[in-house]
C-alpha positions as CSV (number, residue, x, y, z in Angstrom):
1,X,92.7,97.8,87.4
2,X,91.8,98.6,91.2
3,X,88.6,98.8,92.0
4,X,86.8,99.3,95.6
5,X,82.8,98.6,96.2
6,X,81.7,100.9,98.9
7,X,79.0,99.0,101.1
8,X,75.9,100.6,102.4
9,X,77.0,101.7,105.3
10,X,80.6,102.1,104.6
11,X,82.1,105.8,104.8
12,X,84.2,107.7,102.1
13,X,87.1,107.7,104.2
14,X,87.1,103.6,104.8
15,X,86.9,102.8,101.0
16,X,89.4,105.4,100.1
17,X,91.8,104.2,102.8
18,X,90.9,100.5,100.9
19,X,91.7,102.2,97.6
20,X,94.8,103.6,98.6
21,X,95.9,100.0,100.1
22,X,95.2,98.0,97.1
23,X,96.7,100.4,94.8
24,X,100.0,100.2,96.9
25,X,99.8,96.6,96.9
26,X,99.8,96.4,93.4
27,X,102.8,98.6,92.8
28,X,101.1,101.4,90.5
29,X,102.8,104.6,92.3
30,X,106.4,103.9,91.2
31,X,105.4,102.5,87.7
32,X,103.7,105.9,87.4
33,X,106.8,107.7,88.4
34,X,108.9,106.3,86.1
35,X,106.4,106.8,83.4
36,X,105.7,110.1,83.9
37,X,109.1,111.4,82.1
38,X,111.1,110.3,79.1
39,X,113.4,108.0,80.2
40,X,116.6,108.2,78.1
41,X,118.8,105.1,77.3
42,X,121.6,105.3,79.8
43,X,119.0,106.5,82.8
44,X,117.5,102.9,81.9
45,X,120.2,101.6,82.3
46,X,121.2,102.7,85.2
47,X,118.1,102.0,86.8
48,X,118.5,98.0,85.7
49,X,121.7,98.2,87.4
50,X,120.8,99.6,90.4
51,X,117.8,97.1,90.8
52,X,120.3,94.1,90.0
53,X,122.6,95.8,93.0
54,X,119.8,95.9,95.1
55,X,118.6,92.3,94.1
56,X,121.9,91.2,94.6
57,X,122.5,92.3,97.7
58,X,119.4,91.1,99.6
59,X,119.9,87.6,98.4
60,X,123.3,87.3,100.2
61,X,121.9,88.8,103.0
Protein backbone atom coordinates (compact mmCIF):
# COMPACT_ATOMS: atom_id res chain seq x y z
CA UNK A 1 0.00 0.00 0.00
CA UNK A 2 1.26 3.67 -0.85
CA UNK A 3 1.50 5.86 1.67
CA UNK A 4 2.93 9.60 1.82
CA UNK A 5 3.88 11.49 5.32
CA UNK A 6 3.32 15.16 4.76
CA UNK A 7 6.06 17.22 6.70
CA UNK A 8 5.40 20.31 8.63
CA UNK A 9 6.00 22.55 6.23
CA UNK A 10 5.31 20.53 3.23
CA UNK A 11 2.26 21.75 0.92
CA UNK A 12 -0.77 19.66 -0.44
CA UNK A 13 0.32 19.91 -3.75
CA UNK A 14 4.15 18.47 -2.97
CA UNK A 15 2.80 15.30 -1.22
CA UNK A 16 0.14 14.69 -3.67
CA UNK A 17 2.62 15.07 -6.55
CA UNK A 18 4.80 12.31 -4.16
CA UNK A 19 1.60 10.20 -4.06
CA UNK A 20 0.97 10.20 -7.53
CA UNK A 21 4.81 9.22 -8.23
CA UNK A 22 4.89 6.39 -5.92
CA UNK A 23 1.66 5.06 -7.02
CA UNK A 24 3.00 5.07 -10.70
CA UNK A 25 6.03 3.47 -9.66
CA UNK A 26 4.38 0.69 -8.18
CA UNK A 27 2.19 -0.11 -11.17
CA UNK A 28 -1.41 0.27 -9.55
CA UNK A 29 -3.17 2.35 -12.53
CA UNK A 30 -3.10 -0.50 -15.09
CA UNK A 31 -3.78 -3.35 -12.53
CA UNK A 32 -6.84 -1.14 -11.72
CA UNK A 33 -7.87 -1.02 -15.32
CA UNK A 34 -7.82 -4.36 -15.95
CA UNK A 35 -9.64 -5.04 -12.85
CA UNK A 36 -12.20 -2.80 -13.21
CA UNK A 37 -14.30 -5.09 -15.91
CA UNK A 38 -14.91 -8.76 -16.24
CA UNK A 39 -12.32 -10.11 -18.16
CA UNK A 40 -13.63 -13.00 -20.32
CA UNK A 41 -11.39 -16.04 -21.22
CA UNK A 42 -10.24 -15.34 -24.66
CA UNK A 43 -9.65 -11.36 -23.80
CA UNK A 44 -7.10 -13.02 -21.19
CA UNK A 45 -5.72 -14.52 -23.43
CA UNK A 46 -5.18 -12.25 -25.78
CA UNK A 47 -3.80 -10.01 -23.43
CA UNK A 48 -0.93 -12.83 -22.43
CA UNK A 49 -0.22 -12.91 -25.94
CA UNK A 50 0.19 -9.63 -26.63
CA UNK A 51 2.52 -9.12 -23.52
CA UNK A 52 4.67 -12.19 -24.69
CA UNK A 53 4.83 -10.26 -28.27
CA UNK A 54 5.81 -7.23 -26.63
CA UNK A 55 8.36 -9.24 -24.31
CA UNK A 56 9.57 -10.87 -27.17
CA UNK A 57 10.32 -8.20 -29.16
CA UNK A 58 12.25 -5.89 -26.78
CA UNK A 59 14.61 -8.66 -25.93
CA UNK A 60 15.88 -9.02 -29.63
CA UNK A 61 16.04 -5.50 -29.79
Amino acid sequence: MTQVVIGENEGIESALRRFKRQVSKAGIFPDIKRKRHFETPIEKRKRKAIARRRKRYSRNA
